[in-house]
C-alpha positions in Angstrom: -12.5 -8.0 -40.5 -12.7 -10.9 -38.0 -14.0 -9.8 -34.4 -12.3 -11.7 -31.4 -13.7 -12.5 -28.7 -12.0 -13.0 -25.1 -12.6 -15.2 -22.1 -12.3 -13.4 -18.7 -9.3 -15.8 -18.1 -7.9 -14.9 -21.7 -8.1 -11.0 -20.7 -6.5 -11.5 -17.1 -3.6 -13.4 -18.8 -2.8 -10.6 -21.2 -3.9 -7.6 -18.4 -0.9 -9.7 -15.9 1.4 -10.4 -19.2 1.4 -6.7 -20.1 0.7 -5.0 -17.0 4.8 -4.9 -16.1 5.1 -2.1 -19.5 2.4 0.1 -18.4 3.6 0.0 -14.3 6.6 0.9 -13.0 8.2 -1.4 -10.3 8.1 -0.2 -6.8 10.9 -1.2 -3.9 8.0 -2.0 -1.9 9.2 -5.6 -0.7 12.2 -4.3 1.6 12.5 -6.7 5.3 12.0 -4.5 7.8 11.3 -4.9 11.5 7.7 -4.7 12.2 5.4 -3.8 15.5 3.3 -6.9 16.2 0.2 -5.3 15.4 1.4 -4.8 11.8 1.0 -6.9 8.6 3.3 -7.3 5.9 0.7 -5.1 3.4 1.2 -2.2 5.9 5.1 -2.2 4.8 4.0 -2.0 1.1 1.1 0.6 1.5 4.2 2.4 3.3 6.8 2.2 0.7 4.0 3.3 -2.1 2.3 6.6 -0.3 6.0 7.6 0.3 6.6 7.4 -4.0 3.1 8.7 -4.9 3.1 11.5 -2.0 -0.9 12.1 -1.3 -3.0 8.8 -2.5 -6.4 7.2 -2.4 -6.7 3.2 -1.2 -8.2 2.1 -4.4 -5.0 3.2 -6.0 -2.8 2.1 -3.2 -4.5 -1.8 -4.2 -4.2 -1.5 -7.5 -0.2 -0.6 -7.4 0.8 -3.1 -4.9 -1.3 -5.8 -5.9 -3.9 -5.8 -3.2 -8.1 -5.6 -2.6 -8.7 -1.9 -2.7 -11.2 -2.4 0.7 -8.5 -4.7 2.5 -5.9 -1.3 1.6 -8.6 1.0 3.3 -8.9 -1.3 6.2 -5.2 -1.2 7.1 -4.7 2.2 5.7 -7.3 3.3 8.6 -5.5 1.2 11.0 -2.0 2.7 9.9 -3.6 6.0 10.4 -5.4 5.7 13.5 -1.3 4.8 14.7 0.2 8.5 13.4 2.3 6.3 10.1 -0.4 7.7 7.9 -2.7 11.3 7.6 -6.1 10.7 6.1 -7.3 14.1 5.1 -11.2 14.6 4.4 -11.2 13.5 0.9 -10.1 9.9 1.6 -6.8 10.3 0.3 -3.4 9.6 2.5 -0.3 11.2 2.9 2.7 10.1 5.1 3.4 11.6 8.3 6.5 12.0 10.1 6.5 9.1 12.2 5.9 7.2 9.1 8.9 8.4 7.2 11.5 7.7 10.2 9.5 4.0 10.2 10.6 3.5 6.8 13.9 4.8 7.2 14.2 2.8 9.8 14.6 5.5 12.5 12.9 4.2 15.1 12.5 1.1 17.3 9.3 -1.0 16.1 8.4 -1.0 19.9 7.5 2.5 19.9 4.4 1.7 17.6 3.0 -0.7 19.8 -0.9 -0.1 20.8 -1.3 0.8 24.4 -4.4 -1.9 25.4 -5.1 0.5 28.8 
């Protein structure tokens, strides 16, 4: 039996190639009006806490194609602006203002930070 060995490169290509069988696609990419404070990650960390229900940022990155520590970053932003619950365990949940953001429900310029 021959043993094979791999390059990093060589393992990434075949980890992006087959990655699409094991994952299933997410309508994470929908255009939607966004407060100015907000990023277009913020819209896809959105759309994938609303499918998976109660989620850690590590997975978050790894399912929408994104550094798990830049997800935590804007996952604590998101939260410290009532579109996401963080409970004590690290894991986050959608609250109600973040389901009528995604469905679009309310104006964008009701998220806006207060600076005062």
């Amino acid at each position: 039996m021959r043993i094979r060995y791999f390059s990093i490169v060589q393992m990434r290509r075949n980890y992006v190639k087959w990655r699409g069988l094991i994952r299933k696609p997410l309508p994470y990419r929908i255009m939607r009006e966004r407060a100015q404070w907000m990023k277009p990650t913020d819209d896809a960390i959105l759309e994938y806490v609303r499918d998976a229900r109660e989620v850690p940022p590590a997975v978050i990155g790894r399912n929408i194609d994104s550094h798990p520590n830049y997800v935590g970053q804007r996952c604590r932003i998101l939260s410290e602006n009532g579109l996401l619950n963080r409970a004590e365990d690290g894991y986050y949940s959608l609250t109600e203002l973040g389901k009528r953001y995604l469905d679009e429900e309310i104006d964008p310029d009701e998220l806006e930070i207060d600076e005062d």
